[in-house]
N, C-alpha and C positions, 0 to 999 in steps of 0.2 A: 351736830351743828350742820343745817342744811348747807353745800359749798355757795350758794348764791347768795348766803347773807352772811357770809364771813370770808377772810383774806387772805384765807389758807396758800392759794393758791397764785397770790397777786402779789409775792414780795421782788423786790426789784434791788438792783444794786445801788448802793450810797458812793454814785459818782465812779470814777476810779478807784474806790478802794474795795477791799474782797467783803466787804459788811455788805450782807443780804439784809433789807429790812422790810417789812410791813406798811403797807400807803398811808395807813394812821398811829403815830405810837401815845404812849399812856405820859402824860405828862404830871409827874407826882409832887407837885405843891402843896394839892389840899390833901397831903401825907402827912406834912409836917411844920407846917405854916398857918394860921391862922391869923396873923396880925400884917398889918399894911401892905394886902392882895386888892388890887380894885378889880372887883367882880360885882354883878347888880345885885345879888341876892348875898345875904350872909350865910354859913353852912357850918358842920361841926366836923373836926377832923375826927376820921372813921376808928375803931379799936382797931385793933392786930386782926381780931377775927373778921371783920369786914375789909379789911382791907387786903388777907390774904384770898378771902372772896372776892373782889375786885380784877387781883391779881391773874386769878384760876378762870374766871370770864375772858378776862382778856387774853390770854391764853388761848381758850377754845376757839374764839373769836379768831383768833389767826394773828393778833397784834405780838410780834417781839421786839419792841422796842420801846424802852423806859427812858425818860425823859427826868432828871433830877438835878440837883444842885445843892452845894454847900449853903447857899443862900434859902434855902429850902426848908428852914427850921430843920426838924430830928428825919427828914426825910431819907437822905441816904444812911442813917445810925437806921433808922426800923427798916428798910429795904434789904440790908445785911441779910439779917435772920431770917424775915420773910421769904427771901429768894432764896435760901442755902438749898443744896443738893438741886437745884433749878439754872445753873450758872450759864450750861450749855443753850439752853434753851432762849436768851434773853440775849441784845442788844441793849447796852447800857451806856448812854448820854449821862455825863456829870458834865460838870466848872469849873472852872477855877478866876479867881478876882476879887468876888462880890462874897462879902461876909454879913452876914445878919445877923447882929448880937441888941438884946433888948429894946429891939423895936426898931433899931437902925439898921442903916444898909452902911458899909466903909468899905472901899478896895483897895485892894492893893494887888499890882501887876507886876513886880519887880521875882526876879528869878528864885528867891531865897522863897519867895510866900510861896510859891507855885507849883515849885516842888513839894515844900511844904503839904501843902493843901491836897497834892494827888495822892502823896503818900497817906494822907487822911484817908481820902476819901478810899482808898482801894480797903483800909485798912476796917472803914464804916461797912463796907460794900462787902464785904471778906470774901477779897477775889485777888486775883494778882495780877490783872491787867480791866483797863478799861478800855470801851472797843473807843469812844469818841469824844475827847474833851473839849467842851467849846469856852472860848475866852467871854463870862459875863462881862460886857461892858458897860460901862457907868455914860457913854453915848460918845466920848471921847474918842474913838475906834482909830484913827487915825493915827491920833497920838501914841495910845496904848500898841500898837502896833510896829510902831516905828520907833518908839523911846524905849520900853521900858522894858524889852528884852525876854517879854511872855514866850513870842511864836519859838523865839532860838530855845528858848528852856521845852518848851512844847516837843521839841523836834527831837531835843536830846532823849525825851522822855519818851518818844516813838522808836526812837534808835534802841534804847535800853530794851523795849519791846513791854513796857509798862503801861503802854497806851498805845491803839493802834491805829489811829488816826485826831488831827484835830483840826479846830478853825474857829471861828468866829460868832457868838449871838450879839448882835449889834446892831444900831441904830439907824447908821446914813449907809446911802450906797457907795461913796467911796472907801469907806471902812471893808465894804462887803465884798470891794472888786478887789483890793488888797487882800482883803482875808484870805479866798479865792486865788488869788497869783503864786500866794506863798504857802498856802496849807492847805485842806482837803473837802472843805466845808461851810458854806454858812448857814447860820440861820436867822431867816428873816420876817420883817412880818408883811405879810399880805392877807388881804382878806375883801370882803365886801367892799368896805370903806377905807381901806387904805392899800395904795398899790404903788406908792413912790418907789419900792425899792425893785421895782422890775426892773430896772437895767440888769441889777445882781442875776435875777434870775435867766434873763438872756445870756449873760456873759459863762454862767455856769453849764449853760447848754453849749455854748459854741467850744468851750474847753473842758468838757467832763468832768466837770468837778460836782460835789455834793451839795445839795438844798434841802434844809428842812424847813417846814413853815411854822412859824410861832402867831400868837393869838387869830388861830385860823378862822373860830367863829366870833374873833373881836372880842377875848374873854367873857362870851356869855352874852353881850350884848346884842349881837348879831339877832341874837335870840326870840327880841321882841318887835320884830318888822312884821309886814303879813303872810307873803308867802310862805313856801316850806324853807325856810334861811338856813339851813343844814345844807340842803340840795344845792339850794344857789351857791350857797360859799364853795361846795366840794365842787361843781360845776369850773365853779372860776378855779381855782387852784388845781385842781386835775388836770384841766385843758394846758396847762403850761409844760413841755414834755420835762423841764428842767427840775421839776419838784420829786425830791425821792417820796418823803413822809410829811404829814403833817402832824404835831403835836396835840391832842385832844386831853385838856387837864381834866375832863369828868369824874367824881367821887360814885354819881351815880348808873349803879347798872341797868336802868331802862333806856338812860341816855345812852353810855356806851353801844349799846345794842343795837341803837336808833343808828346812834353814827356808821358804826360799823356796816350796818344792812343799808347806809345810802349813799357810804363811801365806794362799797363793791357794787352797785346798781349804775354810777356814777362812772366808775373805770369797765365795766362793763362796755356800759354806753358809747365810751370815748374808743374802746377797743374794736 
């Protein structure tokens, strides 16, 4: 893999915490999800063998950072297997809140689910620690944050050494500047067409803390403007020095490829 079209060499630290990650990670929805994703095209989620293919690209690519959720239909159950003897190698984003069962979304934020759920999930993941769990929020961030007792259970779960950092995917920016004050991490979305939660992103620069960016090309949307709208997005989102990674949910390996050689042309550039 030519080093100028891959991120070998471009991983950066997530905030304060000792997580080295990659400027774009693999965000695995269309692993395990196929039902109530708004993306503009429909797609089929990938077999084992394509998707361990997916994996071993992103890999070479220089991406170690995976991006998944209980919310994520069988994503983090097939991720498990896929990634065995691969543990070291990966930076692994899970959830906890957001439950997807027959087409619904339900949360729950209270300290019994959340443990609950990490002990799932490490158990899906057949690891014994997750490097970053972010609280799915249902948009409520405020509340969920200050009621229901997630972050304090979160914290325990860092102290246990179960998990080794957490914070926030959430909605408004005062959810993000809170996430942010008390824990390691938000993520937020920014992108072409939406960029309200820049405050967040400034406040995480002025105090070190960790950003990743969600729906970075707009889920797909972005897609169908005229220019090169990869370029543009990674453009906007690069130039901000506060963003660790961006999330890139692609199924497909010529996309992957695409991002990747214009994500590193991109920080080149900025560099």
């Amino acid at each position: 893999m030519h080093a100028l079209h891959s991120l070998h060499n471009l991983h950066r630290p997530l905030g304060a915490t000792e997580l080295l990650v990659s400027p774009l990670g693999l965000g695995t929805v269309k692993l395990g999800r196929d039902q109530g994703v708004k993306y503009p095209n429909g797609f089929s989620i990938p077999d084992d063998a394509a998707a361990r293919q997916l994996l071993a690209l992103a890999h070479d690519l220089g991406i170690n950072l995976i991006d998944t959720a209980p919310a994520y239909g069988t994503s983090e159950t097939r991720l498990g297997p896929l990634l065995r003897g691969q543990r070291q190698q990966w930076v692994i984003v899970s959830k906890v809140g957001e439950e997807f069962e027959n087409g619904q979304s339900r949360f729950d934020f209270s300290p019994e689910h959340t443990r609950f759920s990490v002990e799932r999930s490490l158990k899906r993941l057949q690891t014994d620690f997750i490097d970053l769990m972010l609280v799915h929020s249902d948009g409520n961030d405020i509340a969920i944050l200050r009621d229901s007792g997630v972050y304090q259970t979160l914290a325990e779960l860092k102290r246990e050494g179960k998990i080794r950092a957490f914070g926030l995917s959430g909605k408004t920016v005062e959810g993000g500047l809170l996430a942010l004050e008390q824990g390691d991490c938000a993520m937020v979305t920014y992108n072409l067409s939406e960029q309200s939660e820049l405050p967040v992103l400034d406040y995480a620069e002025a105090h070190g803390k960790g950003i990743l960016i969600k729906k970075a090309l707009a889920s797909g949307h972005a897609l169908q403007t005229g220019e090169d709208p990869v370029r543009a997005s990674f453009e906007l989102i690069f130039a901000h020095p506060a963003v660790n990674s961006a999330i890139i949910g692609t199924i497909n390996p010529e996309h992957l490829t695409h991002n990747v050689a214009t994500a590193a042309a991109v920080l080149q550039d900025i560099a």
